[in-house]
C-alpha positions in Angstrom: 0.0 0.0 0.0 2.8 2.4 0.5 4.5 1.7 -2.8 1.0 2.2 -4.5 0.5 6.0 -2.7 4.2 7.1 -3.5 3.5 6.1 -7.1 0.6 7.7 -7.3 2.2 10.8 -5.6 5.1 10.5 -7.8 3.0 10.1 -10.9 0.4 12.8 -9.9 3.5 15.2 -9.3 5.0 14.3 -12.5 2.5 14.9 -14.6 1.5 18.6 -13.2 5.1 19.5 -13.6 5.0 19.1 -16.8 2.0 20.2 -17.9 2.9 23.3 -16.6 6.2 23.2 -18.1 5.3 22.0 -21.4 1.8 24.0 -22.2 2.0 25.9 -25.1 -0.9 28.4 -25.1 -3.0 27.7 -28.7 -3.5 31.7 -28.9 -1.5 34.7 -28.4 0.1 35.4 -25.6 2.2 38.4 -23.8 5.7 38.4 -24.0 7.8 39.7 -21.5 11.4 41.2 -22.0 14.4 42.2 -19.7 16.9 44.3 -21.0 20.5 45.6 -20.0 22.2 48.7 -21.7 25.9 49.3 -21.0 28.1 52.2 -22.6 31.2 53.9 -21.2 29.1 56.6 -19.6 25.5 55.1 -19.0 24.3 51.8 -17.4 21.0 50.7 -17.2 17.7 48.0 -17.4 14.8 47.8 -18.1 11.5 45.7 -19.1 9.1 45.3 -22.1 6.0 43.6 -23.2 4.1 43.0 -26.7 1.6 41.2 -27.4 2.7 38.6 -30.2 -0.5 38.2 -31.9 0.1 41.5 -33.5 3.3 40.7 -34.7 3.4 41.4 -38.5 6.7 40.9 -40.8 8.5 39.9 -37.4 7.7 43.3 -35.6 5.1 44.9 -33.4 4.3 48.0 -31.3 5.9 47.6 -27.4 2.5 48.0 -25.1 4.3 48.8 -22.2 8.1 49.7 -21.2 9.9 51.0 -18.1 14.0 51.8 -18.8 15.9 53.1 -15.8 19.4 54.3 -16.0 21.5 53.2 -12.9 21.8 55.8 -10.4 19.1 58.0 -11.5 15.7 58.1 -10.6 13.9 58.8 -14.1 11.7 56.2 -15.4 11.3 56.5 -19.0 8.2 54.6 -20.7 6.7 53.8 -24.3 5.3 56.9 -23.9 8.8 58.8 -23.7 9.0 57.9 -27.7 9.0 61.0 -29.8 6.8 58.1 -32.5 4.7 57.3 -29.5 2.0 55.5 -30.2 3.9 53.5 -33.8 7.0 53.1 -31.6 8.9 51.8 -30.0 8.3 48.5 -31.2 10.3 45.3 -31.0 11.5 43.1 -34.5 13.3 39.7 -34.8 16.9 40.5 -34.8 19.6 38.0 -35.8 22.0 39.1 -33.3 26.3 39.4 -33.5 26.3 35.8 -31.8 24.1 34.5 -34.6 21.3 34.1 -31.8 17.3 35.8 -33.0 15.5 36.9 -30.9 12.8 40.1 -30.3 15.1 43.2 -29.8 13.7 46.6 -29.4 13.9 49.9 -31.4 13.2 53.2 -29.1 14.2 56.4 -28.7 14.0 59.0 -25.8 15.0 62.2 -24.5 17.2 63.0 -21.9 14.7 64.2 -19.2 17.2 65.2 -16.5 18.6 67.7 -18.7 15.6 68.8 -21.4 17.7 71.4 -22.5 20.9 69.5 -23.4 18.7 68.3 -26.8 20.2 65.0 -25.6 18.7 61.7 -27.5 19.4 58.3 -26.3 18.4 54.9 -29.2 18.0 51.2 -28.3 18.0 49.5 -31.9 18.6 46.1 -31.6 21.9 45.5 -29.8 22.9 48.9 -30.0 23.0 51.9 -28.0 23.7 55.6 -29.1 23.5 58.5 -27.3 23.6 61.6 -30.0 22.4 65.2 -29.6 19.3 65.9 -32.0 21.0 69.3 -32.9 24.6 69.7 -32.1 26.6 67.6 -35.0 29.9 68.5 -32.6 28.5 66.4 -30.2 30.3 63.2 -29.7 28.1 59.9 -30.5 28.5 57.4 -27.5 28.2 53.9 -28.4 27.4 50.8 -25.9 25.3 47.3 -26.5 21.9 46.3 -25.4 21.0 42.2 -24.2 17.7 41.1 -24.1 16.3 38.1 -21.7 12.9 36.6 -22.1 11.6 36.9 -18.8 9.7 33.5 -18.0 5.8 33.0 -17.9 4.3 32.7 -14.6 2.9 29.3 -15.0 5.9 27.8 -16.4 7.7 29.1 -13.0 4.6 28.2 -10.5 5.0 24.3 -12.6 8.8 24.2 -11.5 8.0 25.9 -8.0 5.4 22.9 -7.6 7.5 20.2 -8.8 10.5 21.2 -6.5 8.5 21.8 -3.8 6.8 18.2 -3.9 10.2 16.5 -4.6 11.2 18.4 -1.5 8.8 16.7 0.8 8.5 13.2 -0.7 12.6 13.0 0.3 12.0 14.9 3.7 9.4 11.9 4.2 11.5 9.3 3.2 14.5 10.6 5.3 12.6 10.7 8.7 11.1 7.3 8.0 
């Protein structure tokens, strides 16, 4: 009898693990990004999502963004876009290390300084600060990463699993 309730435990853990690992939604879903910026002069990170049922050609319009360079309190948003609302958006990019994956293009303003006409772009895996109307000024270049950030479920299936696992071998320790 206690072989036939561990295997039954065992089985019934298996099986939700995986099907919250494994399950592949049949209809859109939001996709969540994490992103890192690093140039000589500016750090900083920041998250994105789309929705990737509008993607069209490989790109579509970012619904919501928060980038936040390190130190500073500004938040900049989708919203901080001089194209707001038909950018920023986020495209397939074949990357420098021959990985694809969704990148972003965006551009914003400095708002610390609004009158240094200071203008900061995330295109793919680069980052440029420029000025929008002094050629003299000196272009900065760094590099962008992107991380898909994981669905809840998938994490809440490998939470589960691990915390199961967890308790059947506390059990069979004390016993």
């Amino acid at each position: 009898m206690k072989f036939g309730s561990r295997l039954v435990l065992a089985t019934a853990s298996l099986v939700l693990g995986l099907a919250s690992v494994e399950a592949k939604p049949a209809s859109a879903a939001i996709v969540d990004y994490a992103f890192t910026v690093n140039s000589p002069t500016k750090t900083g990170s920041g998250l994105f999502r789309f929705d990737d049922s509008t993607l069209l050609n490989g790109e579509a319009i970012v619904q919501s963004l928060s980038f936040q360079f390190a130190g500073e309190s500004t938040i900049y948003t989708e919203q901080d876009d001089p194209d707001y609302p038909n950018f920023p958006i986020v495209f397939l990019n074949n990357f420098s290390t021959g990985q694809i994956s969704f990148a972003l293009d965006y551009q914003f303003d400095d708002q610390t300084n609004p009158g240094s006409f200071i203008r900061y772009e995330i295109a793919g895996e680069d980052f440029t600060i420029y000025s929008v109307n002094d050629p003299n000024f000196e272009v900065i270049s760094g590099t962008v990463s992107y991380t898909q950030v994981p669905e809840p479920a998938m994490l809440g299936g490998l939470v589960l699993a691990g915390t199961v696992t967890f308790m059947k071998r506390k059990k069979l320790v004390v016993r």
